[in-house]
GUTI-75788 format. One line per 4 residues: number of its first residue (from 1); their letters; for each residue z, x negated, y of N, C-alpha, C, O. Coordinates in steps of 0.02 Angstrom, whole numbers. Example, Ala and Ser with C-alpha at 12.3 -4.5 7.8 and 13.67 -1.06 7.14 Angstrom:
% GUTI-75788
1 = AS = 390,-660,-284,390,-615,-225,390,-660,-165,423,-712,-166 ~ 354,-642,-112,357,-684,-53,394,-645,2,402,-670,57
This chain:
% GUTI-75788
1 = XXXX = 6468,-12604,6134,6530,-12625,6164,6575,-12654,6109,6590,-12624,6058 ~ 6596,-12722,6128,6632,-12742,6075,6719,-12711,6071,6744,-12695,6125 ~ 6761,-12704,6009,6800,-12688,6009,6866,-12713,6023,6891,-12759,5992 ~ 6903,-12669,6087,6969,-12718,6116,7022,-12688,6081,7030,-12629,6066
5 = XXXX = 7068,-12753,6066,7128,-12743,6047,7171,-12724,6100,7172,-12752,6154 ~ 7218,-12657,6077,7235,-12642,6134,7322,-12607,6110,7324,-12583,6053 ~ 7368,-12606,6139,7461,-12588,6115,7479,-12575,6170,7456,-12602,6221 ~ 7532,-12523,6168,7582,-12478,6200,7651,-12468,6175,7664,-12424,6135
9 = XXXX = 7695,-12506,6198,7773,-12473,6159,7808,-12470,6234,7802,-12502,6287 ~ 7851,-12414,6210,7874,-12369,6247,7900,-12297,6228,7891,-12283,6169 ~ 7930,-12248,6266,7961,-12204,6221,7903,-12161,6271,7872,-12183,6319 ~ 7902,-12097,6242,7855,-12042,6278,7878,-11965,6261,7913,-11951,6212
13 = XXXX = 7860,-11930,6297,7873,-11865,6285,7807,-11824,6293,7758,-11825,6330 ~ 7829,-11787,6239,7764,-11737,6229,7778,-11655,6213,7822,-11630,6178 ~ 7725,-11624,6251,7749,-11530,6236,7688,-11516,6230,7640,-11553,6235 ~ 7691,-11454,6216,7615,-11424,6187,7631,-11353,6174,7688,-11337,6160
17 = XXXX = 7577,-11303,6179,7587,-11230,6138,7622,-11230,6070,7654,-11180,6053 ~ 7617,-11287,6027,7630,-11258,5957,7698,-11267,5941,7739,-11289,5980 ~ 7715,-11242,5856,7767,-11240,5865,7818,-11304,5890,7799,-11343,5934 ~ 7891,-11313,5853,7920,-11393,5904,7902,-11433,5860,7906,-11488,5886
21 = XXXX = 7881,-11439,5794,7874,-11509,5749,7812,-11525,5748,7786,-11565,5709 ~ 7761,-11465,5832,7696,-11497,5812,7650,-11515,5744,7638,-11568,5716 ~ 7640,-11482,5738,7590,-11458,5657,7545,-11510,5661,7535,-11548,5614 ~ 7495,-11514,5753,7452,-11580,5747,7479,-11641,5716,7451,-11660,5665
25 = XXXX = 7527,-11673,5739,7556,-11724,5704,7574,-11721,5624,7575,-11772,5588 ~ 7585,-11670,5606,7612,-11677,5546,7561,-11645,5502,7544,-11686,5459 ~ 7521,-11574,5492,7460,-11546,5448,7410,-11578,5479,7366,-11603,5444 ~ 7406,-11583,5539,7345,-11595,5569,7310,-11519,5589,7250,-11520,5601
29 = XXXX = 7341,-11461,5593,7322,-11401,5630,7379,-11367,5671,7438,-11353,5658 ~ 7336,-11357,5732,7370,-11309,5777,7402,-11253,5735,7383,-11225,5683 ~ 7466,-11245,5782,7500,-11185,5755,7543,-11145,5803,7576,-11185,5835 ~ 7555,-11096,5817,7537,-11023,5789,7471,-11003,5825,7448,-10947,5816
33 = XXXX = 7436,-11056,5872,7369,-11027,5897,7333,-11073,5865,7354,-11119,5830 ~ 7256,-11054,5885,7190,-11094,5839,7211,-11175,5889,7222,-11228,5859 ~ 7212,-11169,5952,7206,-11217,5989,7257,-11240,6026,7305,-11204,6036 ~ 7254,-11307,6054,7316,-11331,6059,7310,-11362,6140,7260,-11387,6165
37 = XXXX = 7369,-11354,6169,7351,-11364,6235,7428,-11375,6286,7465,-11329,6305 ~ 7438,-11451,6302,7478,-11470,6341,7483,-11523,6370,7438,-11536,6410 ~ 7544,-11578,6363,7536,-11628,6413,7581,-11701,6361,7616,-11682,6314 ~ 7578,-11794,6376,7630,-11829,6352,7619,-11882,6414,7564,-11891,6441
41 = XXXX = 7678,-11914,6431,7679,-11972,6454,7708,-11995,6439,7755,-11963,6417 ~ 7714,-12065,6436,7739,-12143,6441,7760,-12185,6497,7720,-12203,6540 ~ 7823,-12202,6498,7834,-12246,6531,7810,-12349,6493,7848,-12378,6454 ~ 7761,-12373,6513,7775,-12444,6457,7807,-12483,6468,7824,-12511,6520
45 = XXXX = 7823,-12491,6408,7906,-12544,6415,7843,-12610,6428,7834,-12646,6477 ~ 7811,-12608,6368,7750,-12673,6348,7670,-12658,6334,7661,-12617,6289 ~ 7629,-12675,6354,7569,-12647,6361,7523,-12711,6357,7548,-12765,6373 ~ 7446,-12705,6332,7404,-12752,6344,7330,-12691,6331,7325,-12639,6298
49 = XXXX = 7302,-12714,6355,7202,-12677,6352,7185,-12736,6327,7230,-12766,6357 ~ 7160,-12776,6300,7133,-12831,6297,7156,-12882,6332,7197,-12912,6298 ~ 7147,-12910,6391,7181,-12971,6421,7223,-12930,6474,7264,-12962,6507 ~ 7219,-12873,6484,7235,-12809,6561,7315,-12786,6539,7326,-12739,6501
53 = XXXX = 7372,-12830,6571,7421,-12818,6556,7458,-12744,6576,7466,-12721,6633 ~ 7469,-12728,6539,7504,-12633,6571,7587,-12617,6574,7615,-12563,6582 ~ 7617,-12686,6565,7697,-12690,6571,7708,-12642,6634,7677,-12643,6687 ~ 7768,-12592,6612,7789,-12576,6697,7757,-12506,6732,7774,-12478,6783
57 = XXXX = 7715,-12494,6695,7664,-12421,6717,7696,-12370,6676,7742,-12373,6636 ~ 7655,-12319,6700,7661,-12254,6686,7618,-12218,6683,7584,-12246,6726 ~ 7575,-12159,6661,7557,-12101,6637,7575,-12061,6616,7623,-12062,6578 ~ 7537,-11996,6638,7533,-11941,6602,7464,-11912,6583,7418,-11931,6619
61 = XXXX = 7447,-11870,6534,7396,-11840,6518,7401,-11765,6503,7437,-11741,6459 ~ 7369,-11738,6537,7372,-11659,6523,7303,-11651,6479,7249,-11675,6499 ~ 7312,-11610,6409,7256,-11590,6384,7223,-11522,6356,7266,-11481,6369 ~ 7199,-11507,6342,7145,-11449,6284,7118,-11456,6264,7068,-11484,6287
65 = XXXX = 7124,-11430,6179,7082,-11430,6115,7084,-11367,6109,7129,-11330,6128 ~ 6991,-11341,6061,6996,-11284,6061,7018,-11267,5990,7041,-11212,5974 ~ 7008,-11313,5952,7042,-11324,5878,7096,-11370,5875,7140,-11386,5916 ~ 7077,-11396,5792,7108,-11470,5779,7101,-11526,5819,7045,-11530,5843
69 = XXXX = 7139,-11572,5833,7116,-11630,5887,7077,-11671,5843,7043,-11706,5881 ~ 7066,-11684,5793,7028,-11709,5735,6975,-11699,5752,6940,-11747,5768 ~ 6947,-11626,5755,6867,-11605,5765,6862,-11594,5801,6817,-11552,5800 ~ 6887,-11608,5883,6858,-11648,5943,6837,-11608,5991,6880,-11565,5996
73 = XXXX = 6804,-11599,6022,6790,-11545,6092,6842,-11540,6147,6842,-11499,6193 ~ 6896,-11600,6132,6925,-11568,6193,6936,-11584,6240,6877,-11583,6258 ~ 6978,-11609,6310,6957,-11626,6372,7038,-11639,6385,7088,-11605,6373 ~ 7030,-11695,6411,7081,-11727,6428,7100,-11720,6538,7055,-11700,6576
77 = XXXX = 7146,-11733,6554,7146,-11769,6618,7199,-11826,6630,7260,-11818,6623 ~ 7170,-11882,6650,7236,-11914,6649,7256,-11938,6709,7213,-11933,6753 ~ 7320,-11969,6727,7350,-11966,6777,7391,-12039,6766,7430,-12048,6719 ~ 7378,-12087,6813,7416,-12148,6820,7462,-12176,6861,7483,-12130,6896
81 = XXXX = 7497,-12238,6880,7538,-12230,6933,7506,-12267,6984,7470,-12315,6971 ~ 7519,-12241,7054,7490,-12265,7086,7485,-12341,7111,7438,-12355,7148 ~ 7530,-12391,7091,7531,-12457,7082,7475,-12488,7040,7463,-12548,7044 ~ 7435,-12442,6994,7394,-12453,6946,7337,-12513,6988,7324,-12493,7045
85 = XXXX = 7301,-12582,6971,7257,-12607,6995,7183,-12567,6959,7182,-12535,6907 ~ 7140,-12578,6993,7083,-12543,6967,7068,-12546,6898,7061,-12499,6859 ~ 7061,-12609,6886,7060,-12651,6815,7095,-12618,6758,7075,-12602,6702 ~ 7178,-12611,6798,7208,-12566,6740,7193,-12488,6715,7194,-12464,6658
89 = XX = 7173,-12444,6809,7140,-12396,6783,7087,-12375,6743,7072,-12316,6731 ~ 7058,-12424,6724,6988,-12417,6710,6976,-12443,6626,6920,-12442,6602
């Protein structure tokens, strides 16, 4: 699969178990538990997937990691708006 260029600006909000400055973002480890587990969405101000314009949408994603989000295992769900065309969901 070749690789798409792809941008999002927009403001978002994000919560999680750890503490508020989020350790993922900043050490790169969960903190005060091993694992990290919550939710962020976006409203996009400006958006593109490759040619798949995303101006105007919205998401959210609820997630769980059983560690670091670095070393991977974890499981996402995501959630779009329902105006979404298939194309964009996908």
């Amino acid at each position: 699969m070749a690789d798409v260029t792809w941008r999002m600006k927009g403001q978002y909000i994000k919560n999680c178990n750890c503490v508020a400055s989020c350790p993922c973002d900043t050490t790169g480890f969960p903190y005060p538990e091993k694992g990290c587990q919550g939710m962020a969405g976006m409203p996009i101000a400006e958006g593109r997937f490759g040619n798949v314009k995303l101006d105007g949408l919205s998401w959210v994603v609820t997630y769980s990691w059983p560690g670091a989000l670095h070393e991977g295992n974890g499981t996402v769900q995501p959630f779009a708006d329902a105006k979404t065309t298939e194309e964009q969901r996908n």
